[in-house]
C-alpha positions, -999 to +999 in steps of 0.1 A: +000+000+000+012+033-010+000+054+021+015+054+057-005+025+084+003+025+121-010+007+147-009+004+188-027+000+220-039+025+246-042+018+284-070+036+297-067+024+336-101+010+351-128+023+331-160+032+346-189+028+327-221+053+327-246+019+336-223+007+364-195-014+365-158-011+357-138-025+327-107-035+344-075-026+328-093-012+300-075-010+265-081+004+228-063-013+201-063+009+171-046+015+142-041+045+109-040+053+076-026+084+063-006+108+081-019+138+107-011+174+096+004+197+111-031+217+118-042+185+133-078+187+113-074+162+086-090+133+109-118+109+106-126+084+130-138+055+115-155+030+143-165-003+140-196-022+133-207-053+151-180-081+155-158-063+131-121-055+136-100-033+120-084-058+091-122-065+080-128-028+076-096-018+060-113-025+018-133+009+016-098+032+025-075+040-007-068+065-030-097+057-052-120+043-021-144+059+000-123+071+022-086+088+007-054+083+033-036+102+010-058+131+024-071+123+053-059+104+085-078+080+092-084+063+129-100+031+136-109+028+171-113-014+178-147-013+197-151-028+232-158-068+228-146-069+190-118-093+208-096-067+203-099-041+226-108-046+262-137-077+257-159-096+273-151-132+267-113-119+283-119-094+313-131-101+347-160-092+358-170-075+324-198-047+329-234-060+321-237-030+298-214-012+280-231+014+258-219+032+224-215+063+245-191+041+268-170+034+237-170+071+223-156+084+256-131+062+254-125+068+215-118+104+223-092+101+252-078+080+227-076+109+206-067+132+228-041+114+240-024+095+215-025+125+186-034+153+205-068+155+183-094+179+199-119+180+167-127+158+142-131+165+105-155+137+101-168+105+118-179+076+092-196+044+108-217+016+092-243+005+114-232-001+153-205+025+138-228+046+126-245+046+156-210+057+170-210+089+150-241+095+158-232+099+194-198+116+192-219+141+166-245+144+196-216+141+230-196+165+214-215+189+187-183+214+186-162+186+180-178+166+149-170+186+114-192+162+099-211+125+105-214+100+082-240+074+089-242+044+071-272+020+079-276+031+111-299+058+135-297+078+169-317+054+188-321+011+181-355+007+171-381-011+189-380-035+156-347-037+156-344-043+194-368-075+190-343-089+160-314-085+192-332-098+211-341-127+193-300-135+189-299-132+230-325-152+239-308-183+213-272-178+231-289-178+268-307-209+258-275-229+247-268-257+275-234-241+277-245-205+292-235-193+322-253-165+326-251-128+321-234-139+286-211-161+299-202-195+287-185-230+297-179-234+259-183-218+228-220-230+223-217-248+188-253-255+181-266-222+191-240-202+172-252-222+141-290-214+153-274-178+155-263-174+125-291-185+104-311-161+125-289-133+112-287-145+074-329-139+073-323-104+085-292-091+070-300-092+037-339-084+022-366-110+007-354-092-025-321-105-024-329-139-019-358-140-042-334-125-072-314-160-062-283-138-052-270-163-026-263-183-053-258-159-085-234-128-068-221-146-037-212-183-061-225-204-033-240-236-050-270-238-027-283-222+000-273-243+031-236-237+012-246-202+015-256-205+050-228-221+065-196-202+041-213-167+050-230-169+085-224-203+101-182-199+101-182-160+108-200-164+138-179-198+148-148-175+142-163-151+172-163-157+209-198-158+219-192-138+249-185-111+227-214-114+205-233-112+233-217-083+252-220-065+216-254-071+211-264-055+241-240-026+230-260-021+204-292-029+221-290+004+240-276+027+218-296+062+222-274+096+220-305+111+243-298+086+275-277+102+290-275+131+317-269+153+289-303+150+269-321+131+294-340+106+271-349+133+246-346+123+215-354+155+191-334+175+218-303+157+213-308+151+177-315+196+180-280+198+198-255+184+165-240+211+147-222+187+125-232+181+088-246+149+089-254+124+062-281+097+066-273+069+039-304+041+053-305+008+024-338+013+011-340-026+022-319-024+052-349-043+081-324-033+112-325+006+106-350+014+080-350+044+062-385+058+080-360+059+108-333+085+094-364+104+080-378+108+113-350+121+123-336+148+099-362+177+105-345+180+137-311+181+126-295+215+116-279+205+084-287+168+073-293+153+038-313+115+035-298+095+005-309+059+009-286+038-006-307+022-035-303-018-035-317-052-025-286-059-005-307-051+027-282-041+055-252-056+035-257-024+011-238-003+037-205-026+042-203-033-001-165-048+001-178-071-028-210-053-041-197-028-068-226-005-076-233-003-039-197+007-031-202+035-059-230+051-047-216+049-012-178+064-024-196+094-044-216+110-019-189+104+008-166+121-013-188+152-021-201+152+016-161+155+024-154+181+001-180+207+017-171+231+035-171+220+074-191+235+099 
């Protein structure tokens, strides 16, 4: 690669975390593309979506990608249970809750203290990610140039909370859980059960009825499909960690916090950044109704659903071409106004 990469670790002590507990020894494994300036305001923060770590999200940045290190620096923050950073399946008494806001805190001592960054020129996030730069837009409104959000909303939908749900209530019921998302072993036969759950909701009755599993993704049938895609992801994942992520997610809401205090259109009132709301038109976890709820409350906002079949795959296109097109050409003109 032609462009300069760097990667580390921050300590961040015992973290608190704002629904109670401590994450003991708390670290952030990160790494960059690009280089910082000398101004210091050529950053984007680029967090992660749900189980993903920084080599799976490493296809959209290039020269020609969505996101240019020859311009920008880029930051990938490893989110809290990825397996990476500080994670549930491998710290002690690992909070019950650990909420998107718990992570952006600790993205932005990270920073703060590792590049001396006090303001952002953009944060980009596909879903759990996008709900990511939808809180640092909301936590810190003079801070965020601009937010990017990819398949993802300010709040997880009551919808979407049932689909979560769903994926807790198949771990919990594996013969190997613990409790409280903990395990004796990885539970097999309810990660396989997990998965399948997952492969009915990630992507739209329009993908499979166009026979996609098959045509775009070569799989010769769909139980191939099933177990190449879903089954051996998940199997490559600690369940701990799926489960300590899905309750992440399962909470996210930039208005519960002392700031906003559960109001939504208030804290959605209180970003300053320009934010752009790409939704899949058949994304089921966060629909595009969602985004358009939310943009008459948002200063300066623009709504381009992404247009595709891919369902919620349509916002992480490493191998869907005209998805990853639409996606790189509004980023790239978003990026190139002016910031706030």
């Amino acid at each position: 690669m032609g462009w300069e990469q760097k990667g580390g670790e921050l300590r961040l002590g015992d973290l608190p975390v704002e629904r109670g507990g401590v994450i003991r020894d708390a670290r952030i494994v990160w790494q960059t593309h690009g280089r910082l300036n000398e101004a210091r305001d050529n950053a984007i923060l680029y967090p992660c979506s749900y189980t993903a770590q920084h080599p799976d999200m490493a296809w959209l940045i290039g020269p020609d990608g969505i996101l240019d290190p020859t311009r920008w620096f880029i930051v990938i923050p490893n989110m809290f249970s990825n397996g990476l950073s500080s994670s549930a399946a491998d710290t002690p008494d690992f909070p019950a809750v650990v909420t998107p806001a718990d992570n952006v805190r600790a993205q932005r001592r990270l920073l703060q203290e590792q590049f001396g960054i006090e303001r952002v020129a953009a944060v980009y996030g596909f879903s759990m990610g996008a709900q990511q730069a939808y809180h640092w837009a909301a936590l810190y409104p003079g801070d965020v140039a601009r937010a990017i959000v990819v398949c993802g909303s300010a709040r997880t939908a009551t919808h979407n909370k049932v689909f979560l749900s769903s994926l807790l209530r198949t771990l919990e019921a594996a013969p190997e859980h613990l409790g409280g998302g903990r395990f004796s072993a990885e539970p097999r036969l309810a990660l396989r059960a997990f998965a399948h759950i997952y492969a009915g909701w990630a992507l739209s009755q329009d993908f499979y009825r166009a026979n996609l599993h098959l045509t775009a993704c070569g799989a010769p049938s769909l139980e191939a499909f099933l177990k190449s895609d879903w089954e051996d992801r998940y199997h490559a994942r600690k369940a701990a960690n799926l489960y300590a992520q899905l309750v992440t997610w399962y909470h996210a809401d930039i208005s519960a916090n002392a700031l906003y205090g559960g109001d939504l259109v208030r804290a959605l009132n209180a970003i300053r950044a320009r934010v752009l709301l790409m939704p899949g038109r058949t994304d089921l976890y966060f629909r595009v109704a969602d985004n358009a709820a939310e943009l008459p409350h948002l200063a300066q906002a623009e709504l381009r659903p992404i247009p595709s079949v891919w369902g919620h795959r349509a916002g992480n296109p490493a191998t869907i071409p005209e998805d990853r097109a639409f996606i790189r050409a509004a980023c790239r003109e978003w990026l190139e106004r002016a910031p706030v």
